[in-house]
C-alpha positions, 0 to 999 in steps of 0.5 A: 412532381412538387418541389417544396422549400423552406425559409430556414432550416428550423421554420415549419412554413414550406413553399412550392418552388417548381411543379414536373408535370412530366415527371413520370406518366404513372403512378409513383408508390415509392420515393427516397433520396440518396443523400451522398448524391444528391439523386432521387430514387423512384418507383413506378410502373415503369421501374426505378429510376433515377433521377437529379436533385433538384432538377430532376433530370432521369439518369438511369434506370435499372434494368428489368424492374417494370412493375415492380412491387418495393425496393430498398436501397443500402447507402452505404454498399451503394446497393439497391434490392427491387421486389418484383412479384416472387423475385427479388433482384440485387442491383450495384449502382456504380456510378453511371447506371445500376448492375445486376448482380444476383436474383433471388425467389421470394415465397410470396409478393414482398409488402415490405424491403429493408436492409439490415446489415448484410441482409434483407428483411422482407415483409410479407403478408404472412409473416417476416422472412430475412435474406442473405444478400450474398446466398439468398438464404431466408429464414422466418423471423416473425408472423405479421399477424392480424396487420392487413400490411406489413411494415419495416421500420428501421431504428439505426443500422443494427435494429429495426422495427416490424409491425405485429397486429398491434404491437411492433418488435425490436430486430437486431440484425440477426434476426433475434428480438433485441428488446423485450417489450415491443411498442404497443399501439391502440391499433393496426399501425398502417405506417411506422416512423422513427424521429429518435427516440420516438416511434410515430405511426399511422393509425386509422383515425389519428396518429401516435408517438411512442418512446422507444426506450420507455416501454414499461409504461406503454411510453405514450407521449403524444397522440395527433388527430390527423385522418386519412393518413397513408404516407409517413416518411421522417427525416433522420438528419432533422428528426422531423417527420412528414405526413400525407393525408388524403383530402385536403388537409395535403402535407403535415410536418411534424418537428421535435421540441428540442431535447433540453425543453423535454427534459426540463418539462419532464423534470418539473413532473418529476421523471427524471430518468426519462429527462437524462435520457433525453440529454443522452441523445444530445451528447454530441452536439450537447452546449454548456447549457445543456450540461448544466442542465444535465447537472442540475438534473442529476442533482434533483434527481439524486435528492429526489432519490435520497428523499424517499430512502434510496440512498444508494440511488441518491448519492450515486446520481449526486455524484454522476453531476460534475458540480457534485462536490463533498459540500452537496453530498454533506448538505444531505447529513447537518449531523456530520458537518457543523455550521462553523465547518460548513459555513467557509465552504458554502460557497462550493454548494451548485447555483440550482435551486434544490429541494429540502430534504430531511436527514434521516433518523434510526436505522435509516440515518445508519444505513444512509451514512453507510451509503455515503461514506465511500463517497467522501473517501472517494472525494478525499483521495482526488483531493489527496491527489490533487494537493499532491500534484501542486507545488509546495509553495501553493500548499495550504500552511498549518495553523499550528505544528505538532512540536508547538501543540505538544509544547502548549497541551497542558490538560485534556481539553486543549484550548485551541482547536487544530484544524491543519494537518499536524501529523508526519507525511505517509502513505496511509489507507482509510479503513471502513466497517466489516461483516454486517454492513453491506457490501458497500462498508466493506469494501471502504476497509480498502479505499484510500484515505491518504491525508491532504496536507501529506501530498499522496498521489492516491487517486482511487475512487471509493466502491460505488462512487462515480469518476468525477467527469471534472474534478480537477476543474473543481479544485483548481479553481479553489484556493490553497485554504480553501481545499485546506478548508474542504480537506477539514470538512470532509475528514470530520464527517468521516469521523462521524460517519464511523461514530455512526457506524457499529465498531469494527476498528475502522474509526481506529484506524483512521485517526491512527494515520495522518488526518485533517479532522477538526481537533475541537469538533473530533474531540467533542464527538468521540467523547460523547461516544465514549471512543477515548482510544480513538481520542487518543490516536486523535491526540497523537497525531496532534501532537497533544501528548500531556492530554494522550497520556493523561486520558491513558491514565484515567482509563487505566486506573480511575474509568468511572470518573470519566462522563461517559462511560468508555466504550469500543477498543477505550473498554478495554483499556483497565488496569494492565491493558491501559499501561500497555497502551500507554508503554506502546505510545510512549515508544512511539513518541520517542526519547525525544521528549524526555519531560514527558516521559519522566512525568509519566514513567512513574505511574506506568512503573507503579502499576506494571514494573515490567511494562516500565522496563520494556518502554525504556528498552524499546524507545527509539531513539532511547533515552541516555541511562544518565535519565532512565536510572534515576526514574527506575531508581524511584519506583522499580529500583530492582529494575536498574540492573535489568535495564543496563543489561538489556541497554548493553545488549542491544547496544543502546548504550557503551558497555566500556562506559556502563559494565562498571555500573552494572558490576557495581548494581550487583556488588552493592546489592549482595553486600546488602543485609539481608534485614535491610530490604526496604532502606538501601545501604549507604557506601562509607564516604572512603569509598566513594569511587566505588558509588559514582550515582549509582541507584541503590536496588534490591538485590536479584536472586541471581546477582551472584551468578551475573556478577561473576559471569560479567566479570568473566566476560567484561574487559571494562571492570575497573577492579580496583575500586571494586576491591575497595569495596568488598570486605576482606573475607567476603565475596571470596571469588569475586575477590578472585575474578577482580584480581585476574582483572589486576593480573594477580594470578598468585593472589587468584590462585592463593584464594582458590586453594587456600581460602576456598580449598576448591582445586576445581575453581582454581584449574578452571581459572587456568582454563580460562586464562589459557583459552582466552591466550589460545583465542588471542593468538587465533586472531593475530596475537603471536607469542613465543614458546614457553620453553623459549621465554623461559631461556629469554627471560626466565619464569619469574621474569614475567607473571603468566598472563599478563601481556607478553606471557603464555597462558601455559604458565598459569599452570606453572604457578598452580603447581608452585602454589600447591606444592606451597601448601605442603610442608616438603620435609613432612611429606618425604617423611610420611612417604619412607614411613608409609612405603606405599602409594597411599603415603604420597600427600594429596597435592602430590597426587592433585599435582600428578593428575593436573600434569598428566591431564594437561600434559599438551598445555603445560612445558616439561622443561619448565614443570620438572624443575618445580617438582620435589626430588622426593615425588615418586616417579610412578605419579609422573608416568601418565605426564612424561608418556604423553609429553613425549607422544605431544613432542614426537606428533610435533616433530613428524607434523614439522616434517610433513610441513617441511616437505610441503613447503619444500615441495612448493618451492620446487615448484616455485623454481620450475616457474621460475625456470619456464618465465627464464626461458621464455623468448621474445622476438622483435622485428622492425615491424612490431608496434607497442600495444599502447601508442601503436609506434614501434619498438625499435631499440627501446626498453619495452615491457613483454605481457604473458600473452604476447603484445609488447608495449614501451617501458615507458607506455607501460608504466604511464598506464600503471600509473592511471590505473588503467592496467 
């Protein structure tokens, strides 16, 4: 037995240090160290023994193990399996020596022994059986073939190698095939190695290495012309691998170019895949430099990729390099980031040399845009997350506020380009293109798109995009401008992105929201596609109103002087359409800007009246009526009196302030001539209270019927300078509805009877009066009986509904005023002559009828006295029967309330009586619940359920509210 050393680790030159003649008397076949002990396993004729590294002194020996064939021994069981002809026996080595545990039969002599997991795989010269070491169950794995020896070959703990005529299969532990091919050979392998990730066998004239994971191609990496070879043994720790050859070429060692020269080699030719996955078996012990190599890799690769079409491939590839940034990916596409973008952030673009790559064009250019859009979402919404999570002083300063834009924008081309983000903090979510675009597109319409400068903590990553392994490292080594800078950058190639892309909304979407879009190169691009209402919400969010709503209005009304023609959502935005958009825009906007709104009203109220109306009634915060009448007075003047109503309504406006405008609106417009409709009337100037600025307007078909219902229902009409107005004989009713306003009920009920002649209008004014004392004494407002006041005050001492009056007296004064009307002497005279019923007058009968029908309403002390002696008694009859019913239900109801409230007080007392009689008793030892010191002699208070405190205690904790 030789004993070999090395100068160093890493050199190939081995010296012989010590020679052990008598290391063993016969013929060594098989050798392994077990490295956890520093000991050496060895079989020979005479067994396995165990001997000491390096002194190689004998330990001990398994017991019953002469001539056998193989063993395999289990590092991490301590476990060692010895074949002996047809038997394999199981040994636990314990530390000291080996113990037997179990003996099991084997068809054949075993050629090959293996562990794998808890079984064994055994070799035989017909085929490959595996064992359970724990029942000695066997099952056949695969036939050996037309290979003379069979061969096991282990890979890691879960897999191994066996050797098939001249292919070796992948076996999992299980037993099953686990890779699909297996490694073809030029020949019968007499012996197989593995020096991850390479397969090395022994072949009959020379030696081969194979890789083990690129089988497609055969994977033929290295081919050796070392002869005679019989023994191959590797190392797992080094990778290197040890050859025996007979003759005197002795022991040949072969070792492994490190990974990351293979890998640099293999990426000059160009097979990128098979270089990465080298880098992978050095993850552990990767460098810097390694990781920048596999960096620089992945970008080669992925522009590799993108060159020859597979964009989807490309870009994933660019994104799985930790140095991918939006400034690579967009290097790819000059169309989506121009010079004057790209140049402040060139500097973001990897050290490596990478190779040129034309951009495509056609339907290629589309598919690829498509392709990269996800990743710029996915770059913008890290960044979005990043800039959230900065402090606000290290957060990149606008170049120009909305306020100051919207100030300066004076045409559609605004002079100075806005490249900071303008628009209001918000969540917002970037949308993508729909059906017909690819899973990928689709998917975008979710991604997040939350602006940088809003500061959103959204980190998702877009479909297909990889995590980012550093991006954080990235971006905290920028400056606040310059992720503002990359922030502009990537915003504008989305624009464009979508251009490119067929129109489904997303652009729309996208620029309706906050955003860091370049204003002069956004701009450019959306009107050379003719995409003017995304230009719009560009403008929007810019705060470049004046130029917005110039664009509206070009749309709107003169499409065809525009250079391109429109296209997209801006195709239809024509006639009524466009004033819609530009309505909903200017209610966005707001009643802050009253200038703009009042250079822009007039063409909107020009096209669509209607539209003009519901900007001003939806504006929040709304504009004062002060601003609005004047603009409806101008272009829809029979828009102002609808304006106050829907302004009153909503409570946008003070009905105490403007029902007097609105009343004077509908006024003015009934006293218009009917000739008179396109020049307004002028108000004489006696009367200029009843004016007061207010807009001239056609009069509405149901002005009549408003006025008189505001007049009805109003409490802030200023009558009296209504009544100036109006002329004697005209508007009778209204006239009467102003006086009710004045309290001149006479006057009211004076025209309802003897100008109208309308009984109906007259007892419906005292209806109403009535319900509306009814409903002022519901909520608190008391009044005394009529009956009652009468005897106070008398009649005539107070008018019927003013404020200390009943409104049963309304009806008083509607008897007094028909009777007024019929000469009494006249009708008594009629009546003897007639003798009938049909002599009696008609205000007679009006006046019978009212009093039967409002018998409940009206006082029978006081309505009799007003009658004449000469009504007959007949028409009284209905009256005076339910008077006296309404009295006697009054008086039993009274009854039923005084036995109540007789009955609670007897209950009251009986309380009463119980508290009286309640005893306390206080001894020497009863303490106050409060302080806990005891009663003794003082006041103390007594609480219904039995503690006692001190007056005093008592009242302090009253006092703190604590009781």
């Amino acid at each position: 037995m030789l004993l070999a050393a090395s100068s160093a680790p890493t050199s190939s030159s081995w010296q012989v240090v010590k020679a052990h003649k008598a290391f063993g008397r016969k013929y060594v076949s098989q050798l392994q160290a077990i490295r956890q002990a520093t000991l050496l396993l060895s079989l020979s004729e005479d067994g396995v023994n165990l001997y000491t590294i390096p002194q190689l002194k004998l330990t001990c020996q398994a017991s019953r193990t002469r001539y056998a064939s193989r063993f395999a021994w289990s590092e991490d069981k301590a476990m060692l399996c010895v074949a002996i002809k047809r038997k394999i026996i199981q040994f636990h080595y314990d530390g000291r020596e080996f113990v037997e545990l179990k003996e099991y039969s084997a068809p054949d002599t075993p050629q090959a022994l293996h562990w794998c997991g808890d079984a064994i795989c055994i070799g035989l010269k017909n085929n490959y059986q595996l064992m359970q070491s724990s029942s000695g169950v066997t099952s056949e794995v695969a036939p050996t073939g037309k290979a003379t020896q069979a061969c096991v070959t282990e890979i890691s703990k879960s897999e191994f190698l066996i050797s098939q005529d001249t292919t070796s299969l992948f076996l999992g532990a299980n037993g099953k095939l686990s890779k699909r091919p297996g490694i073809t050979w030029s020949d019968t392998p007499v012996a197989v190695s593995f020096s991850k990730p390479y397969a090395v066998a022994v072949l009959p004239g020379h030696i081969e290495v194979r890789s083990t994971h690129r089988l497609s191609d055969h994977g033929l990496v290295q081919s050796l012309p070392i002869a005679g070879t019989h023994v191959l043994t590797a190392c797992q720790s080094t990778g290197r691998i040890f050859v025996a050859a007979t003759g005197s070429d002795g022991i040949h060692q072969l070792t492994p170019v490190p990974f990351h020269e293979q890998a640099c080699a293999l990426a000059d030719m160009h097979q990128f895949a098979e270089a990465l996955t080298l880098l992978t078996y050095a993850a552990e012990s990767q460098s810097e430099a390694d990781r920048r190599l596999e960096d620089e890799i992945n970008l080669r690769y992925g522009h590799h990729l993108f060159g020859k079409g597979e964009y989807d491939e490309g870009l994933a590839q660019m994104g799985m390099s930790s140095s991918s940034n939006p400034v690579t990916l967009l290097h790819l596409f000059p169309s989506l980031a121009s010079p004057n973008l790209l140049q402040p952030v060139s500097h973001l673009l990897p050290g490596a040399k990478l190779p040129r790559v034309a951009e495509p064009s056609g339907e290629a250019y589309v598919q690829a845009v498509t392709t990269l859009l996800p990743y710029l979402l996915s770059h913008r919404s890290r960044l979005a997350a990043f800039t959230a999570s900065q402090p606000a002083s290290t957060k990149p300063a606008t170049s120009t506020t909305a306020s100051q834009a919207a100030s300066t924008a004076a045409s559609t081309t605004p002079t100075q380009p806005a490249t900071a983000s303008q628009a209001t903090t918000g969540d917002r979510a970037a949308a993508a293109s729909e059906s017909g675009q690819g899973a990928s597109e689709a998917d975008v319409a979710d991604a997040p798109s939350t602006s940088y400068s809003s500061g959103m903590g959204e980190g998702e990553e877009g479909p297909g995009s990889p995590v980012h392994s550093r991006p954080h490292e990235f971006l905290a080594g920028l400056q606040p401008e310059q992720r503002h800078r990359l922030a502009v950058l990537v915003d504008t190639a989305i624009l464009k992105a979508m251009l490119a892309m067929d129109d489904t909304g997303a652009l729309l979407r996208f620029v309706q929201r906050s955003n860091d879009i370049d204003l002069r190169e956004g701009e450019a691009a959306l009107r050379a596609r003719g995409r003017y209402s995304e230009l719009v919400a560009l403008y929007q969010h810019r705060g470049q109103h004046e130029a917005a709503l110039d664009l509206l209005h070009t749309l709107t009304s003169s499409p065809q002087d525009l250079p391109v023609p429109p296209s997209g959502a801006a195709a239809e935005l024509r006639d009524l359409t466009g004033v819609w958009a530009a309505v909903r825009y200017l209610v966005a906007v707001g009643g802050t800007q009253t200038g703009l709104v009042k250079r822009h009203a007039g063409w909107i109220l020009t096209v669509d009246p209607e539209a003009g109306l519901e900007m001003f009634t939806e504006m929040q915060p709304a504009l004062p009526p002060d601003s609005v009448l004047p603009i409806l007075a101008g272009h829809a003047p029979s828009l102002c009196a609808t304006y106050l109503e829907s302004a009153i309504s909503q409570g946008s406006v003070s009905a105490q302030e403007y029902n007097i405008y609105l009343a004077q609106m509908y006024l003015q417009s009934l006293l218009e001539q009917p000739d008179s409709e396109k020049q307004q009337r002028t108000v004489s100037p006696g009367q200029e209270a009843a004016h007061l600025g207010t807009p001239a307007a056609a009069a509405p078909p149901d002005a009549d019927a408003k006025l008189k219902r505001l007049l009805r229902s109003s409490h802030f009409i200023d009558a009296e300078r209504l009544l100036k107005v109006i002329p004697h004989n005209s508007l009778l009713e209204v006239q009467a509805l102003l006086h009710k306003h004045l309290g001149n009920h006479r006057e009211a009920l004076r025209i309802y009877l003897e100008v109208l002649h309308d009984f109906q209008l007259a007892e419906e004014y005292c209806d109403g009066l009535y319900e509306e004392g009814r409903k002022a004494d519901r909520n608190g407002v008391h009044r005394l009986p009529a009956s009652l006041q009468a005897k106070l005050q008398g009649v005539g001492g107070q008018e019927a509904g003013t404020p200390g009056g009943s409104g049963s007296d309304l009806y008083l004064l509607l008897i007094e005023a028909l009777l007024e009307q019929q000469d009494t002497d006249d009708a008594v005279q009629a009546a003897q002559d007639a003798g009938s019923h049909a002599g009696v007058s008609l205000e007679w009968q009006r006046v019978a009828e009212l009093l039967g029908r409002k018998c409940d309403r009206i006082d029978a002390v006081q309505a009799l006295p007003l009658l004449p002696l000469q009504m007959p008694l007949r028409l009284l009859v209905p009256f005076l029967q339910g008077s006296v019913r309404l009295v006697v239900e009054q008086a039993r109801n009274a009854a039923v309330v005084r036995s109540l409230r007789r009955s609670e007080n007897l209950q009251i007392r009986e309380d009463l009586t119980k508290c009286k009689q309640r005893s306390v008793l206080v001894t020497a030892e009863r303490a106050c619940l409060l302080c806990h010191r005891r009663i003794a002699n003082t006041v103390f208070v007594a609480y219904p359920d039995g503690p006692l405190a001190h007056y005093s205690c008592h009242k302090k904790q009253a006092g703190s509210g604590q009781l």
